[in-house]
Every structure is written in structure tokens, then in C-alpha cells.
N, C-alpha and C positions, 0 to 999 in steps of 0.2 A: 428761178424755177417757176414753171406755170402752174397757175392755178386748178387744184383737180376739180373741176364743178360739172356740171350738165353738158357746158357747152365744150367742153375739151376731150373731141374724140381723140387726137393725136397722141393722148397721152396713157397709160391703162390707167384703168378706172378698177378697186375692188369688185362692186358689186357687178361690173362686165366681167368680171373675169370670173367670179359664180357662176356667173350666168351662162356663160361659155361651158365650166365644168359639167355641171349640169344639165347639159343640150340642147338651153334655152337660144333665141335668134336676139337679144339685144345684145350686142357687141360690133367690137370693131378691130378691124387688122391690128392697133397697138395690143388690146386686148389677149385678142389670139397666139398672138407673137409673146407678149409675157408667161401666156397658159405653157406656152409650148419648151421654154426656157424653164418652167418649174417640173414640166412632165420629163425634161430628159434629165433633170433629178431625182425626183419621185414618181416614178413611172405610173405610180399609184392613188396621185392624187385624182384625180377621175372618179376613180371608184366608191375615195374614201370621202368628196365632197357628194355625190350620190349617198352614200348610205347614212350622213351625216345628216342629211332632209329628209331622207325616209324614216330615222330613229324621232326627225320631231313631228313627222304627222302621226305615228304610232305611237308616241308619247299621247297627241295631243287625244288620239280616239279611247287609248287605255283610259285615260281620266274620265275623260267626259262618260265612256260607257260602266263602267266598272265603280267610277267615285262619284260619277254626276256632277261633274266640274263642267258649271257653264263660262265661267269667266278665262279670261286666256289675254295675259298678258304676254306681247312677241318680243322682244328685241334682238337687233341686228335681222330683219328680216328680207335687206336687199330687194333686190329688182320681182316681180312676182313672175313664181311660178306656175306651171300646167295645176297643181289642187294646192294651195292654201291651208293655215291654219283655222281660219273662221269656214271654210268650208268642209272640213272633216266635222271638227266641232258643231255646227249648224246643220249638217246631216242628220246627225245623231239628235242633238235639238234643238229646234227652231229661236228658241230664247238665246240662246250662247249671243253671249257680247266677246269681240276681241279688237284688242289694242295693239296696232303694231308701229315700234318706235324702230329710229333708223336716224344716224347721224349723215346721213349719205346725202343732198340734194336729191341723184338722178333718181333712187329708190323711194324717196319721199313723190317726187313729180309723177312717177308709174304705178308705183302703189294707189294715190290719191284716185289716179283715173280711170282703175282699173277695178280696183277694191273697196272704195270708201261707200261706207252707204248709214244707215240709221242705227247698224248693230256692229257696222266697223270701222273702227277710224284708225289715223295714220299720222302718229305725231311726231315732231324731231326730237330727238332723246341720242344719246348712247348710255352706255353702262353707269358709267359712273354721273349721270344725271335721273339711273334708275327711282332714287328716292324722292328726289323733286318731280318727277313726270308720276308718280302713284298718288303723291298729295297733291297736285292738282285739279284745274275745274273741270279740263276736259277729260282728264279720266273719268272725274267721280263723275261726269255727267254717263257713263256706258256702265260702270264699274263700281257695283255694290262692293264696298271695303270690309262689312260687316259679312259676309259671304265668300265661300272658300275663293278661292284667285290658284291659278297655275300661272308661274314667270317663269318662261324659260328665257335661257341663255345659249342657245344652242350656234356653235362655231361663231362666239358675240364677243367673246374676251380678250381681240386678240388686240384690241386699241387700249386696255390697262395693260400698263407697267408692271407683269411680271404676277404670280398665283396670287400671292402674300394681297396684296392692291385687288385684285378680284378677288378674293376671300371674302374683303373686306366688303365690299360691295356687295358679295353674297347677304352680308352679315346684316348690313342697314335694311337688305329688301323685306327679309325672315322676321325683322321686327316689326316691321309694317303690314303684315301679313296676318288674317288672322285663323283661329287653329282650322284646320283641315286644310290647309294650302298645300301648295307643292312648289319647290325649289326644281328649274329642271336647270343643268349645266352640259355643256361639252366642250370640249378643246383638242386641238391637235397634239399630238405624243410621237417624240421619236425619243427612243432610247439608244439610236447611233449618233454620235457628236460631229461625225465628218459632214451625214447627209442634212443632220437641223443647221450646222453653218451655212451650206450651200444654199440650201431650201428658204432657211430666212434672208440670205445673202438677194438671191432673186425676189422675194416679194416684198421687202423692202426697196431695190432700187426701182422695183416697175409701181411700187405707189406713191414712190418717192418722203418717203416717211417709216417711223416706226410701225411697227405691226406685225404680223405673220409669225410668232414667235412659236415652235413649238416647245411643248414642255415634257417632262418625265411623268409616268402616268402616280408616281407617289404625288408631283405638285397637283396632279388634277385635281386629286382622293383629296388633298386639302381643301378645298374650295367648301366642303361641304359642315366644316367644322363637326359636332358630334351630333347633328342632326339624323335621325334613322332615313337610310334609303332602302327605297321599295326594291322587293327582289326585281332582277338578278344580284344588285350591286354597282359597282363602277364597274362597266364593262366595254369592249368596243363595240361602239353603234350600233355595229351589224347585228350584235350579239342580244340586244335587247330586246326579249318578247320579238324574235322575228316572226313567228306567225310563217306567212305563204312568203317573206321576202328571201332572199337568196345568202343564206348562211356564207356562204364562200367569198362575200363581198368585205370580209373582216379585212382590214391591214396586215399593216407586219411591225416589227420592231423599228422599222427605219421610220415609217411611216402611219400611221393612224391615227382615228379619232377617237376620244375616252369619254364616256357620259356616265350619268346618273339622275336618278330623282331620288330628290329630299321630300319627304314631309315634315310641313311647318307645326310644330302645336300641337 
């Protein structure tokens, strides 16, 4: 099997094939061609990876405006986007530091060149190296620990094995945290069993690995163990605090994304 790295257009790549969803221009026909074998499964994913990256820059302004959260840890945050989490946050205020971790190469190589500056860096992590990437130098070099922190996890879970294993992961970040933090999560949720076989069936053979797992929206609700979450609740993305964005971009039971924020502390 070939290597999935930078240099392997031939083969899809995740964070091309966000980026594709999304209506971003880095991708490639293999890319395209896996997007289009999962859309004539879920006709819906489009929508529901769009409203998936609007719930996290609306996350990231609710905090910073409302709680005065300048810190903002990213994970999973793929190939960059038309607006960014450091640039919502850095709008609002100028001091905001953010960290955005990514097991990806090609997202580590675009992010750096695109994003990286004195108040943003761009480190290699996934999930389950969340713990070791917060006690680090170049975090703490951006990243007062003594000072609220927002981590999200937004569509980032899909490389741990199954809620119970990101729970867990949830649970190390929460103690590292200290109080007025924020926990943010979201995951993919079908509560049809025909269309999550097919669905993961396709985004597994186009990354050629595990991943893509959707879950039951009760595993999502777990993630957050008995940590209080800000209103609304676990809800889907679209659903959270939409503000001017477009309510009708919710999923459906076949298909959709579930999030939440926890407060830490």
C-alpha cells in the first residue's frame, strides 16, 4: 500500500478531501473521486462538513467574546481555510494565541506557510498525543496554562478507536486544564446502520486505514463525562448558537454532526 504523505496525489488524502467538502482548491481527482463515492451515500455530507467548521469558528468567537478566552488550542485542523480559528479569535483580540496540532504532513506543510506567525503555530500532535503536546515547550512557549485554554476537538476523533478511547482523551486534556477552560468536541452521528456501514466502508478504503467511524449521538453525549455543557447542550452543529448562519443546514438521522462545549473547572 502507498504511503499517504504530501507527495501522494494518486491516492485521497483526508485532509484533501475536507478540503474538497468544504469548497476549498487544494485537492486532486483521487480526492474528488472519494468525495463523490461518499456523497452518493450521504448525499449530505457537504453540508454537514460545512456546518461542522462554521460550529467551530462560532464556538471559537462565542468564547473569546462572551468568556474572554484568548487562548485556543486546534486539533485536527487540516489544510487551511478562507477564515481560521486565530483569525476569529485575533479579531476580537489582538493578544489571542492559537495552537493548531494536526497529524497530517500535507496540513502541517500549508498551515506552517500560510498561518504560522508569533501568535500562531502549527504543531504535529493528533488526539491522543493531546496530553503530551499541552505539557510541552512549544506550547507553553504561546500558551499561558495558568489561564483559561479552549481545546477543541472538532470532527478530530475520528483516528481514536471508538467514544469509550476519546472519552478518554477528553478526560487527560480536562485535567490539564485549568478552571474556566473549555472542552469543545464534535463527531459524526448516524443512527442508520445500513448508511454508517457504507459511509465508513468508503472513507476507510479511500484513506486506506481506519477512521471515518460514525457514532450514535448517546456515544457522542459520552465524551463529555459529567462535565457541565454551555447551553444549547449536545446538539447538531448547525444547531448551536446559529446566529445569521443557515438553521436548515442541520443533518438527519442518516447523517450528521453532534457537538458540545464543556466547561472545565
Amino acid at each position: 500500500m502507498p504511503q499517504r504523505d504530501a507527495l501522494d496525489v494518486a491516492s485521497p488524502n483526508r485532509a484533501r478531501m475536507s478540503n474538497y467538502l468544504l469548497g476549498g482548491k487544494d485537492h486532486y481527482g483521487a480526492d474528488r473521486e472519494a468525495c463523490q463515492r461518499l456523497l452518493e451515500v450521504v448525499p449530505s455530507a457537504r453540508v454537514v462538513a460545512v456546518a461542522a467548521h462554521q460550529f467551530l469558528l462560532r464556538v471559537t468567537s462565542h468564547l473569546a467574546r462572551e468568556y474572554g478566552v484568548c487562548q485556543f488550542v486546534v486539533f485536527g485542523v487540516g489544510l487551511p481555510t478562507a477564515v481560521g480559528v486565530h483569525q476569529v479569535a485575533q479579531s476580537i483580540d489582538a493578544r489571542a494565541r492559537v495552537v493548531y496540532a494536526d497529524d497530517d504532513p500535507l496540513a502541517l506543510v500549508h498551515c506552517r506557510a500560510l498561518w504560522e506567525d508569533w501568535r500562531t503555530v502549527v504543531q504535529r500532535a493528533g488526539p491522543l498525543e493531546a496530553g503530551d503536546l499541552l505539557l510541552g515547550p512549544e506550547v507553553r512557549r504561546v500558551i499561558d496554562m495558568r489561564l483559561p485554554v479552549a481545546v477543541t476537538f472538532v470532527s478530530a476523533l475520528h483516528s481514536v478507536s471508538g467514544h469509550v478511547a476519546a472519552a478518554r482523551v477528553l478526560e487527560g486534556v480536562a485535567s490539564l486544564l485549568p478552571p474556566g477552560s473549555f472542552l469543545v468536541a464534535s463527531h459524526l452521528v448516524s443512527e442508520e446502520a445500513r448508511v454508517r456501514r457504507r459511509a465508513e466502508a468508503v472513507l476507510q478504503q479511500a484513506v486506506g486505514g481506519p477512521g471515518g467511524h460514525a457514532w450514535a449521538r448517546s456515544e457522542v453525549a459520552s465524551l463529555f463525562g459529567s462535565l457541565p455543557l454551555l447551553t444549547p447542550g449536545l446538539v447538531d452543529v448547525s444547531r448551536w448558537r446559529p446566529g445569521s448562519d443557515r438553521v436548515d443546514a442541520a443533518g438527519s438521522s442518516a447523517w450528521s454532526e453532534y457537538g458540545a462545549v464543556a466547561v472545565v473547572g
